[in-house]
N, C-alpha and C positions, 0 to 999 in steps of 0.2 A: 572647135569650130574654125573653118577656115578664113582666114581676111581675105577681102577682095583687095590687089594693089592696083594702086589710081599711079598713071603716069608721074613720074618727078617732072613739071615744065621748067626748063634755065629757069634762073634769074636775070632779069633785065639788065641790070649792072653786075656781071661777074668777074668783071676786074675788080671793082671798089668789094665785092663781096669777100672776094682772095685776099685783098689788102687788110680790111677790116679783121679777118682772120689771123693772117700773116702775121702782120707789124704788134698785134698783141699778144700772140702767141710767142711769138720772138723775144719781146720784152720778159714775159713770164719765165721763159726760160733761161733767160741772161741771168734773171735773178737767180734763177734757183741752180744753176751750174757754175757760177759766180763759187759760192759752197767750195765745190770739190776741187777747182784750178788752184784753192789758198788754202786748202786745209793743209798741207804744213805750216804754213804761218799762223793760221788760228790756233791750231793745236797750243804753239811754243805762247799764246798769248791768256787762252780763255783756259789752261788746261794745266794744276800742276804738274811739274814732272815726278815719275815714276820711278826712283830706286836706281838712278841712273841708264833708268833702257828709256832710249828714245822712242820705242816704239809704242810706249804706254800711251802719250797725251797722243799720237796719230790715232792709236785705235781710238778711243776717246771720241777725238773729232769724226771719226769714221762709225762710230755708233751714234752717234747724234744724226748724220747723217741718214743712215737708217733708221731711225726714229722716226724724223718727218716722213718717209717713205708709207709708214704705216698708219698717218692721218691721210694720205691720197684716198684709200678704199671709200672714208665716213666723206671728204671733197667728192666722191663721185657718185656717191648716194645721193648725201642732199641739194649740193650742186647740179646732181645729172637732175633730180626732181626737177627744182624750181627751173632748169631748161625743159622739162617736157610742159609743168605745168603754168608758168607765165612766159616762157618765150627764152629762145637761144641767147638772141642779144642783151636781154636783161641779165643771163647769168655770168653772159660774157664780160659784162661790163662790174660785174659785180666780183669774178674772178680778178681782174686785174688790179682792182683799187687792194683789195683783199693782201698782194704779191707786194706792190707799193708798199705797203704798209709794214709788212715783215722785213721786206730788203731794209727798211730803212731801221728798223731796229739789232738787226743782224749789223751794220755801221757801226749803230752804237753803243757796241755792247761792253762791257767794261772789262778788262783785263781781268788774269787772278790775280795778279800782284795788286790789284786796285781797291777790287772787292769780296775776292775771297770767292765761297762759292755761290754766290750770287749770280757770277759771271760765265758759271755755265749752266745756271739755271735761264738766265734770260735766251744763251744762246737757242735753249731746246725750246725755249716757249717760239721764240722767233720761227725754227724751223716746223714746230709742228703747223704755225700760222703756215705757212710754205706750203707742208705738205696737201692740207685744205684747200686751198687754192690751186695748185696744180691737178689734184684729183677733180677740182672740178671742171679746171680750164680743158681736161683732155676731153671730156666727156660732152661737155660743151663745144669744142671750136670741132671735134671731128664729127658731131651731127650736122655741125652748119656749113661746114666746108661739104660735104658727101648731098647736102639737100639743097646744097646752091647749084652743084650741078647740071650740066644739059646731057642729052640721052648718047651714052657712049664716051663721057669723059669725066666717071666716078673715081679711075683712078686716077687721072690726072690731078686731077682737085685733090684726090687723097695724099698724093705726093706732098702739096703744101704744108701739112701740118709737119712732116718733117724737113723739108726746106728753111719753114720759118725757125724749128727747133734747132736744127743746126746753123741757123743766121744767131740765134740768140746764145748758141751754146759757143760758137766762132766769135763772139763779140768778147765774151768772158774771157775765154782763152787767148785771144789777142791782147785786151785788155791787160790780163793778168802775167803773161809775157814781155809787153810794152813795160810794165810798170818793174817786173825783175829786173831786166835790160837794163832802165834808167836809174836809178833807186840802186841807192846802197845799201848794203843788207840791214844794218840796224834802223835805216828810216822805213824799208819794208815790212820790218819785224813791228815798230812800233804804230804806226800809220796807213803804211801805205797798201794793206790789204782790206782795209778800211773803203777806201776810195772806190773801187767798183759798186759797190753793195751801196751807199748812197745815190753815185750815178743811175742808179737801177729804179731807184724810188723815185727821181726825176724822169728816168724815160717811163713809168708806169701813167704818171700825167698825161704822155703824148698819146697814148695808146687807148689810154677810156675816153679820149678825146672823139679817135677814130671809131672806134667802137660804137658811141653814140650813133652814128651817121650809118650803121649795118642796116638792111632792111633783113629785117625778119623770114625767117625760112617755113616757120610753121603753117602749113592751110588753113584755110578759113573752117574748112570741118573739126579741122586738131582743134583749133582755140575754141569752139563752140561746144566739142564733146567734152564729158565731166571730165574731171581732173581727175588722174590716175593715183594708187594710193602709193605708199614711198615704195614698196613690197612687191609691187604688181609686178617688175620684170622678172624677180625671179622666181614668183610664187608661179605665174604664168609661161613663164618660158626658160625653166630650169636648163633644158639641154642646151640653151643658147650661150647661157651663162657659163654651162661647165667648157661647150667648146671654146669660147673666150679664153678661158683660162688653159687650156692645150694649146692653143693657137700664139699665146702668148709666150709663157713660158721662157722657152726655150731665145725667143726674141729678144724678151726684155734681159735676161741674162748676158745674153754676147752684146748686145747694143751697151749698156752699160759698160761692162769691160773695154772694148773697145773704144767707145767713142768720150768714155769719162777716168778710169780706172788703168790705163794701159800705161799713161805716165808716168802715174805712180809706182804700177808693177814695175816696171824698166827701171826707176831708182833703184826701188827696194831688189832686185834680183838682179841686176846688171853693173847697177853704179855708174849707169848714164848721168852728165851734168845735167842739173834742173832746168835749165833756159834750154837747154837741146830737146826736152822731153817734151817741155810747152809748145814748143816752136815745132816739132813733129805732129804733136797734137792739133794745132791750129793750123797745117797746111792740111791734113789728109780731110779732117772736115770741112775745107773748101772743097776740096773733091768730092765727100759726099753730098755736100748740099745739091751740087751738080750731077749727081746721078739721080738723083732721087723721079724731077720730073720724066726722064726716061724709063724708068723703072714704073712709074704708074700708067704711060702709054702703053708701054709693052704688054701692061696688065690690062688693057681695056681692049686691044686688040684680039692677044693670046688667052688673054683667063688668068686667075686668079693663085689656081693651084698650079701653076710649072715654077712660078715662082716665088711662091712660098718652098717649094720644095729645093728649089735651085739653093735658096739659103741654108734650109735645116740639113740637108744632107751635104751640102757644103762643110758645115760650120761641124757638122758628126766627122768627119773626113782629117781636117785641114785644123782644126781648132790646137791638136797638139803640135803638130809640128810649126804651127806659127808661134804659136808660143815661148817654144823650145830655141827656135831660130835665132830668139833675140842674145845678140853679142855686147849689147854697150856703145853700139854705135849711133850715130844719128840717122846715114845712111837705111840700117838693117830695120830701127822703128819706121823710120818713116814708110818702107814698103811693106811691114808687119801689118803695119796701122793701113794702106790703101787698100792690100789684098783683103783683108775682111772688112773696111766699108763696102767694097765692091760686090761681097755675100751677101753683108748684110742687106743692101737695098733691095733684096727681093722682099725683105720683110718687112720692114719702113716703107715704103713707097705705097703700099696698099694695105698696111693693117687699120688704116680709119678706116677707108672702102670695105676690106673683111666684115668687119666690127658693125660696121651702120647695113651692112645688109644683112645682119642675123635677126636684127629687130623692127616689130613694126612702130610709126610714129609716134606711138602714143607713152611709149615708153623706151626709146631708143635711147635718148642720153642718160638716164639713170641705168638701162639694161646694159649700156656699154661701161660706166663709169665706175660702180663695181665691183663687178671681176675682172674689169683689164687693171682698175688700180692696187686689186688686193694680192694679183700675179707679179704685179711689179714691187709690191712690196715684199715679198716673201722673196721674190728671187733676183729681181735688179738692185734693188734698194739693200742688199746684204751684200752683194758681190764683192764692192772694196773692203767692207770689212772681213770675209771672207780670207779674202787673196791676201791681205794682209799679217791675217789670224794662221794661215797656212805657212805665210815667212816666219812666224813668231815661232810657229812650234817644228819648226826646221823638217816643212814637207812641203816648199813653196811649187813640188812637181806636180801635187795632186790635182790642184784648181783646173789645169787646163783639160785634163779627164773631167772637171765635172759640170765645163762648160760643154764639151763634146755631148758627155751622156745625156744630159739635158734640152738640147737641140737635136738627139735623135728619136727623143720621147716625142718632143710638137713635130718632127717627122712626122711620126704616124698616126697624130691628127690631121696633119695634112693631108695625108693620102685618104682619110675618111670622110673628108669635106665635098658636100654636095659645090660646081660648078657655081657662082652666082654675077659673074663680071656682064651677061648680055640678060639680064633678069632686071623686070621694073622694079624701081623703087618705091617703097608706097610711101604717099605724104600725107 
């Protein structure tokens, strides 16, 4: 049967709606990237060593990692649910105390030399908390940011969810840079990777704070019609869900590498210093935050599909020899790391806006929540352990071929995607 879509009208307050988004969104990601900036130091801390190869407790830390990746999928089920069925903001708000809560146990988590394996049982219970909460905060903040919307600036608004992501993923890598910097190694080694991951649990406070004060996105006809069952988006709208997952793919792979994983790669294959590698990290993500709103005008103007394509055939192209390029220098990361932010913002800048126009309201944040989180766990959420698994068994050349092949796969989803950037939203 066909739906009828009913006009999206603005939101009356669409600053405080962007903020209310934003600054939570931000935060949940501070926490959850927080993770990856210090997983050498948690490694050397929650993680025997291995037989004298260093590279044992990294992977370790780097499978944990992936671990929480794969609670996002069951975060964006039930998370995406209770946003279709009691409201954005309640799950928004309920995503963030959720992030709080883990950060603050990931602080305190006990060494092995302390507890034994205790200490990386807590870590995984922490992270799977993690991944719950981010799987649902995505599903959640990109219906509300895409439905606050006024007519012709879906992507714009889409833009923010990666804006704020990389404000919170920039905080961490700052953060975790600043505290290399000052800090000497054995007070970093024992404490001082500690420190963000509490901060985190303190800015979670300020955020459900904001969050409170969201006005609600859902219509008056969503809250009055029955309440969708957990199953409906993809019992009902299978193809939407499988194109999520092509559309994804290929994204959540290079975004990962890029904008979390590329540090690391550049140790492990270069033998760049550590504070060179953070500090490359943390500038080029200033520049992506900074394309990102360009990148969603572009898209509300031009459409949807030039540049999603601009990326994926980019990133098929260009993914090896940027890879290959890297010398050990700080110079070579640093323009490694801007040229493929620069890709990737075709992708980021509008995959909320993609995502929320596949689905009708009644089941958009669970239809979105998902399959964009079960994509990212299968191919984002693996990637450092991957690239790392690839150094171990001395083929660290293969990765960047299978970032390539993978981004020419969501290619030609792209090119199969119906137009939807000048098409109503229905609420």
């Amino acid at each position: 049967m066909t739906q009828t879509l009913l006009p999206a009208p603005p939101s009356p307050r669409p600053l405080r709606q962007l903020l209310a988004a934003s600054v939570g969104n931000a935060v949940e990601w501070y926490d959850w990237y927080a993770y990856t900036f210090l997983a050498a130091y948690i490694a050397d801390q929650v993680f025997p060593k291995g037989s004298g190869n260093s590279l044992v407790p990294l992977l370790s830390t780097f499978a944990v990692f992936a671990v929480g990746f794969f609670m996002r999928p069951v975060g964006g089920l039930l998370l995406g649910a209770l946003a279709d069925r009691a409201g954005r903001r309640t799950a928004l708000t309920a995503t963030i105390l959720l992030m709080g809560g883990s950060s603050l146990l990931v602080g305190l988590t006990p060494t092995y030399a302390a507890a034994g394996v205790l200490a990386p049982i807590v870590l995984v219970v922490a992270r799977l908390l993690q991944g719950l909460s981010v799987g649902g905060e995505f599903a959640a903040s990109t219906t509300f940011l895409v439905e606050s919307a006024g007519p012709g600036r879906r992507g714009l608004f889409s833009s923010f969810q990666y804006v704020s992501t990389s404000a919170g993923q920039l905080a961490a890598s700052g953060i975790a840079a600043l505290l290399v910097g000052v800090l000497a190694e054995d007070r970093m080694d024992s404490w001082g990777w500690r420190v963000p991951f509490l901060l985190g649990a303190l800015l979670s406070l300020a955020g459900f704070w904001i969050r409170r004060g969201a006005e609600e996105t859902r219509s008056a006809a969503q809250r009055e019609a029955p309440r969708p069952g957990l199953f409906d988006a993809l019992r009902l709208h299978p193809r939407a869900s499988l194109r999520i997952a092509g559309i994804t793919a290929g994204g959540t792979l290079a975004y990962y590498t890029w904008t979390s994983y590329l540090p690391t790669y550049a140790e492990l294959n270069t033998g760049i210093d550590k504070a060179d590698a953070l500090l490359a990290g943390t500038l080029s993500l200033a520049f992506f935050a900074l394309l990102q709103p360009v990148g969603g005008l572009l898209s509300d103007r031009f459409g949807r599909k030039p540049a999603l394509l601009f990326f994926g055939i980019g990133f098929a192209v260009l993914a090896v020899p940027l890879l290959r390029a890297l010398d050990g220098s700080f110079r070579t990361l640093l323009l490694v790391q801007c040229a493929g932010m620069l890709l990737l913002t075709g992708f980021t800048s509008i995959s909320a806006a993609v995502n929320a126009e596949l689905f009708p309201a009644r089941v958009r944040a669970a239809g979105i929540g998902f399959p964009y989180s079960l994509t990212v766990a299968l191919f984002g959420g693996t990637a450092p352990y991957l690239g790392t698994l690839f150094k171990e068994l001395d083929r660290p050349g293969l990765f960047p071929w299978y970032v390539a092949a993978l981004c020419l796969v969501s290619s030609a989803v792209y090119l199969r995607l119906p137009e939807s950037a000048h098409k109503e939203l229905e609420r």
